[in-house]
N, C-alpha and C positions, 0 to 999 in steps of 0.2 A: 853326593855329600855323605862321607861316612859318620856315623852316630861321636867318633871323637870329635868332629868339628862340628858338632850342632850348635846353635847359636843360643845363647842363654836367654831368655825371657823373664824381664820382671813385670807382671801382672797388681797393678794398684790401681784398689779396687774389683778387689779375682772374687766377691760374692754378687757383682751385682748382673745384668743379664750381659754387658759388653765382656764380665770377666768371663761369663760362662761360655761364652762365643771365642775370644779368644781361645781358652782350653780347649775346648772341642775341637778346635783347630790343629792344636797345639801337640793333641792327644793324635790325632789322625798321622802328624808328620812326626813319628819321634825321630828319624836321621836328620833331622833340619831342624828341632827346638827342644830344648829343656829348658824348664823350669827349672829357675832360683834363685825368687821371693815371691810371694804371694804376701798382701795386704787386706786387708778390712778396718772398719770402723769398730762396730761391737759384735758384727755375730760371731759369736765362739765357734758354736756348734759347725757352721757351713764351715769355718773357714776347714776347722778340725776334720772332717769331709774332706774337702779339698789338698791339706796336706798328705792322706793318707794315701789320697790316688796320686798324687803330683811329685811327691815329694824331692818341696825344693830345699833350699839349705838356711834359707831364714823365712820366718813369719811371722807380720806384723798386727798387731792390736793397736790401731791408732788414739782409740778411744778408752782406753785404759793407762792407770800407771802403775807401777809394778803391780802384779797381784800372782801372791802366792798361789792360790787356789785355782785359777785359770792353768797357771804354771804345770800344776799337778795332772789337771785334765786331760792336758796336750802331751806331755807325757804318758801317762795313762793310756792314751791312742796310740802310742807305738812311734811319735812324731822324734826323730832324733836330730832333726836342726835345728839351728839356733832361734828362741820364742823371743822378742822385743815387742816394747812396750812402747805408746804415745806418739807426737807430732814428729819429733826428730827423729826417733825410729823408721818412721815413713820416708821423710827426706833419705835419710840414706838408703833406704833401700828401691829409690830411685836413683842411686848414684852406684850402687849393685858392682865391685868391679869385673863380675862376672857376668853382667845382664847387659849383651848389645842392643837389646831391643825392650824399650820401655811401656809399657803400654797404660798410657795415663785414665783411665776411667773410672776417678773416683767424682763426682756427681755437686756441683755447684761451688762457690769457693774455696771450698775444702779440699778442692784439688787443686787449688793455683801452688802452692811452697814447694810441693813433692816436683809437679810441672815442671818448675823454676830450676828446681836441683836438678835434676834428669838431663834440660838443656844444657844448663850449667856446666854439666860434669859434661858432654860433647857426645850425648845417646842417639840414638834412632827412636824418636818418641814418637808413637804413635796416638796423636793425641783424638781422646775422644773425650777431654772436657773442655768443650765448648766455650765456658767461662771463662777458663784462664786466660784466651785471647779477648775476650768482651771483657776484662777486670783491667787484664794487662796486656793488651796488645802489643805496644812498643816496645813496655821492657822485655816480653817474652822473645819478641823476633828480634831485640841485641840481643841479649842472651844465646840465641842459635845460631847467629852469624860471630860472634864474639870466641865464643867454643868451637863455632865449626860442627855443629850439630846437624842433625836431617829431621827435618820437622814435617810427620805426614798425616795427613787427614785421615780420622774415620767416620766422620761423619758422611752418610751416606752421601748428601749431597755433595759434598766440599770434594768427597774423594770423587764422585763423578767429575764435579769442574776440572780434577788435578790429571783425571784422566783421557780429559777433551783440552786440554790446555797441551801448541807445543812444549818441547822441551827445552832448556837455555843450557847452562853452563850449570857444571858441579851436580847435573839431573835433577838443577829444579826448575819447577815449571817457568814458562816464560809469557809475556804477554804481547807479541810480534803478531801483529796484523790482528786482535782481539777489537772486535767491539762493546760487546759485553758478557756479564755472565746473567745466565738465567737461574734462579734457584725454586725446584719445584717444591711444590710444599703438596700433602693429599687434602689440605683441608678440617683435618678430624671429624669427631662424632656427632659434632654443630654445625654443617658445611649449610646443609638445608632447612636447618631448625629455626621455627618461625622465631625473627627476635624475641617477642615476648614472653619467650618461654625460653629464654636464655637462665635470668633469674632466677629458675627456680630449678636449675639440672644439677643433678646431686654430684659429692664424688663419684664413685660409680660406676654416672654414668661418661662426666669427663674422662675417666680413664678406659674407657672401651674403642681404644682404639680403632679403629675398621681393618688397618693392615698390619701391622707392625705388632710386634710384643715387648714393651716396654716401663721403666719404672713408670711411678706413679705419678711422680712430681713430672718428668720429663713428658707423661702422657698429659697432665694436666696442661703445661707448657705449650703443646702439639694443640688441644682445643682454642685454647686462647691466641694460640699463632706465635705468642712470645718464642717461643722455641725458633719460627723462622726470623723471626729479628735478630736473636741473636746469633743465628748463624749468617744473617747479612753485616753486621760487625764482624765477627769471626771472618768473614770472606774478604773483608776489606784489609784485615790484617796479613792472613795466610798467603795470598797472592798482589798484596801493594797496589791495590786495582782502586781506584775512586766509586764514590759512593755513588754517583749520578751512572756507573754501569755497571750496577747491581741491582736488577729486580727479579719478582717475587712472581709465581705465577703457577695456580692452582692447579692440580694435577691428580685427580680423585683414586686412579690406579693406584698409583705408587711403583709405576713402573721404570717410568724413567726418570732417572733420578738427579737429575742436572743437564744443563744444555750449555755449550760455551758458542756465542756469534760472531764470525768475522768480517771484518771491513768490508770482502768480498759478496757477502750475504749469504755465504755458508753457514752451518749451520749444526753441531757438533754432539749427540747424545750418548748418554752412557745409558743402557738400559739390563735391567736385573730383577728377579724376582726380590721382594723384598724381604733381604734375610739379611743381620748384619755379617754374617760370616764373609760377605763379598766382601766389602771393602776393608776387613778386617784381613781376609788373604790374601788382597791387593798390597796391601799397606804390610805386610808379613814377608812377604815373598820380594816385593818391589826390587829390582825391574824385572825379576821373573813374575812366572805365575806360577799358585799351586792349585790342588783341590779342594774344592770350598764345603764340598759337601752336601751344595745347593740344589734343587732341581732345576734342569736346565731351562731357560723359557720358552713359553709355547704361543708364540704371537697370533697364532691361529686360534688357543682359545681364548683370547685376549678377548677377539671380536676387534673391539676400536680401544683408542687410546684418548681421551679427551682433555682439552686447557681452557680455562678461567681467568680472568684477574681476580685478584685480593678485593673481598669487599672488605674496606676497613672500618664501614659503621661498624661492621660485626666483629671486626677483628682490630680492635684500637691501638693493641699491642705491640702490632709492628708497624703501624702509625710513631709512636713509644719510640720504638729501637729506632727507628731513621733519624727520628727529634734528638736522642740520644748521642747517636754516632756524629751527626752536624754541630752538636753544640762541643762534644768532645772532652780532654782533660778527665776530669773525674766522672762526670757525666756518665757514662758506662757503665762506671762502678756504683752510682745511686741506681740505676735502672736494672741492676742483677739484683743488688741486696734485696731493693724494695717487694722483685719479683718472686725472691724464696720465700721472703717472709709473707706476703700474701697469698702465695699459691701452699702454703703453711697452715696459714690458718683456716682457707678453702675446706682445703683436707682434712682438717680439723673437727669442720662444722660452725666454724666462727667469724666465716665471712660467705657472701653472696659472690657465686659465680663471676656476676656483673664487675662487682665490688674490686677482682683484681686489679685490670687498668685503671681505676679511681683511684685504687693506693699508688702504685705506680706513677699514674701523673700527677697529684698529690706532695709525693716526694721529692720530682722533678722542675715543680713548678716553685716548692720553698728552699731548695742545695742550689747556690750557684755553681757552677765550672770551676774548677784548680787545676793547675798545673799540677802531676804528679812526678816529681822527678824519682821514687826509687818504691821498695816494694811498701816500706812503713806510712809511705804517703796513702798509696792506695786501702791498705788495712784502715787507718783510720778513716779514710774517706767511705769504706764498704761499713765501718762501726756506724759512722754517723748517719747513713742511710738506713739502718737499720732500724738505729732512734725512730727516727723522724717516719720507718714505716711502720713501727709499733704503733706510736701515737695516735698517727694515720686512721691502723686499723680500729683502736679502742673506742675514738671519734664513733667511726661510722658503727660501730656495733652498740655505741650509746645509742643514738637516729633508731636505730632498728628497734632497739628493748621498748 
């Protein structure tokens, strides 16, 4: 491929670690990708960083509305493409008509609308916000059959399933002779910690994760399991598999990172050291390969590789997500809201470890199920769980004072 046909990348979400993983990618192949767009929330300073190595031809402040003085700054750095401002800004620059390959990683439902536009407009989204298919499953995947879009997993697990899954028509996966899928989870920083010492683990130490290097909120999600919940939603979506053959099953390595089982009693693993750059090169390259950058792995010092089941006294959370995806409709959408907003205030200092699944099932137990037929349905359904996890939290932080 010569440098005139590289393929445009739009990166939203290019400050947080998925964006940096992408770039570093990005940077390695420049005959195969260029940047342009790059996205953020508020940070100025990285994103202004990032334009100055990258330089794509727009860069987005989502979290701002005009402001002259940002304006100046980016300037000032030497940045000569076009600076836009706010929500819709974003949106379009997931519709980029220069960006074949989307790469969705902005972080809880503030990535669902950009998501939305990206399918919409008929991209190669590589999605790494998990949410958007656990807010809006259904409309996301019309959306991508509607456009004729290619919709690919990076989450490490999902991209292992997609990569132990045959292939069907149009190169997407297919589920011929599938029994189930298995999704590993490591367990995080609480796998052995005596329950009663759950209560009292700080941020911290929740975000210390054992293998991975990841945001904070998503590392808090990985303690509490919510994170594998919601990627068994997510899994339910991405490959139209029933919930009853998708389970969960501990894996303290992190090596292997999904398993797909057949009829036959085959039996199908993707294994990688744990770095996102794999399945971000998977999902970049697909149906090639490129180089990831990874060291290769060494099963020899592995020693063993060991599995678990989920205890879910300890892990309520994806208890939560199953209860969740079986009741269905808006349900999804109260069990993400409830989960930012508690794993929020966690991080905060202003709720107990414990306390997350409380909120959560809380919220679950007072919103019944709607039908969501379009994106304004869901928005409001994700407001009102929000409500009702504020309240939630206030409740129980009265109990405690």
């Amino acid at each position: 491929m010569t440098s005139g046909s590289a393929l445009g990348v739009a990166v939203l979400g290019a400050t947080g670690s998925i964006g940096a993983s992408t770039l570093d990618l990005v940077a390695r192949h420049p005959d195969r990708y260029r940047v342009v767009a790059l996205t953020a929330h508020r940070s100025i300073d990285t994103l202004i960083a990032l334009c100055r190595r990258h330089r794509p031809s727009v860069a987005v402040l989502s979290g701002f509305a005009e402001n002259a003085e940002v304006r100046t700054r980016f300037a000032d750095s030497g940045f000569r493409g076009q600076l836009r401002f706010g929500a819709a800004a974003l949106e379009d620059a997931a519709r980029h008509e220069d960006a074949a390959l989307v790469m969705a990683a902005i972080v809880g439902a503030a990535g669902l609308s950009s998501t939305l536009a990206a399918a919409t407009a008929g991209k190669r989204v590589l999605l790494a916000n998990k949410e958007a298919l656990v807010i809006a499953g259904p409309l996301l995947m019309q959306a991508v059959r509607s456009a004729q879009a290619v919709l690919l997993p990076i989450d490490s697990e999902h991209n292992a399933v997609f990569q132990c899954l045959p292939t069907g028509r149009a190169g997407r996966a297919s589920l011929r002779g599938v029994r189930r899928v298995l999704l590993t989870a490591s367990g995080g920083p609480f796998r052995t910690l005596p329950l009663e010492r759950l209560a009292h683990v700080t941020p911290d130490e929740a975000c210390a994760h054992p293998n991975w290097v990841m945001g904070r909120k998503i590392s808090v999600d990985s303690a509490t399991m919510m994170n594998k919940g919601l990627e068994v939603i997510e899994a339910r979506w991405l490959f139209d598999i029933s919930p009853e053959c998708i389970e969960v099953v501990i894996h303290p390595q992190s090596v292997v990172h999904s398993m797909v089982e057949y009829i036959d009693g085959s039996v199908i693993a993707q294994l990688s050291n744990p770095d996102m750059r794999v399945p971000i090169a998977h999902a970049l390259a697909y149906p090639e390969r490129i180089d990831s950058g990874v060291d290769p792995l060494d099963l020899g010092a592995l020693g063993q590789l060991s599995f678990e089941p989920p205890d879910t006294k300890r892990f309520p959370c994806l208890r939560l997500a199953y209860q969740a995806l079986h009741a269905g409709g808006t349900t999804p959408t109260y069990l993400n809201a409830a989960n930012e907003l508690s794993v929020e205030a966690f991080l905060a200092g202003r709720l107990r470890f414990t306390s997350i699944p409380e909120v959560i099932a809380d919220v679950l137990d007072r919103l019944p199920a709607r039908h969501a037929a379009s994106l304004d349905d869901l928005l409001a359904a994700d407001a009102l769980a929000r409500r009702a996890a504020a309240t939630a939290i206030e409740r129980m932080q009265a109990r405690a004072a």
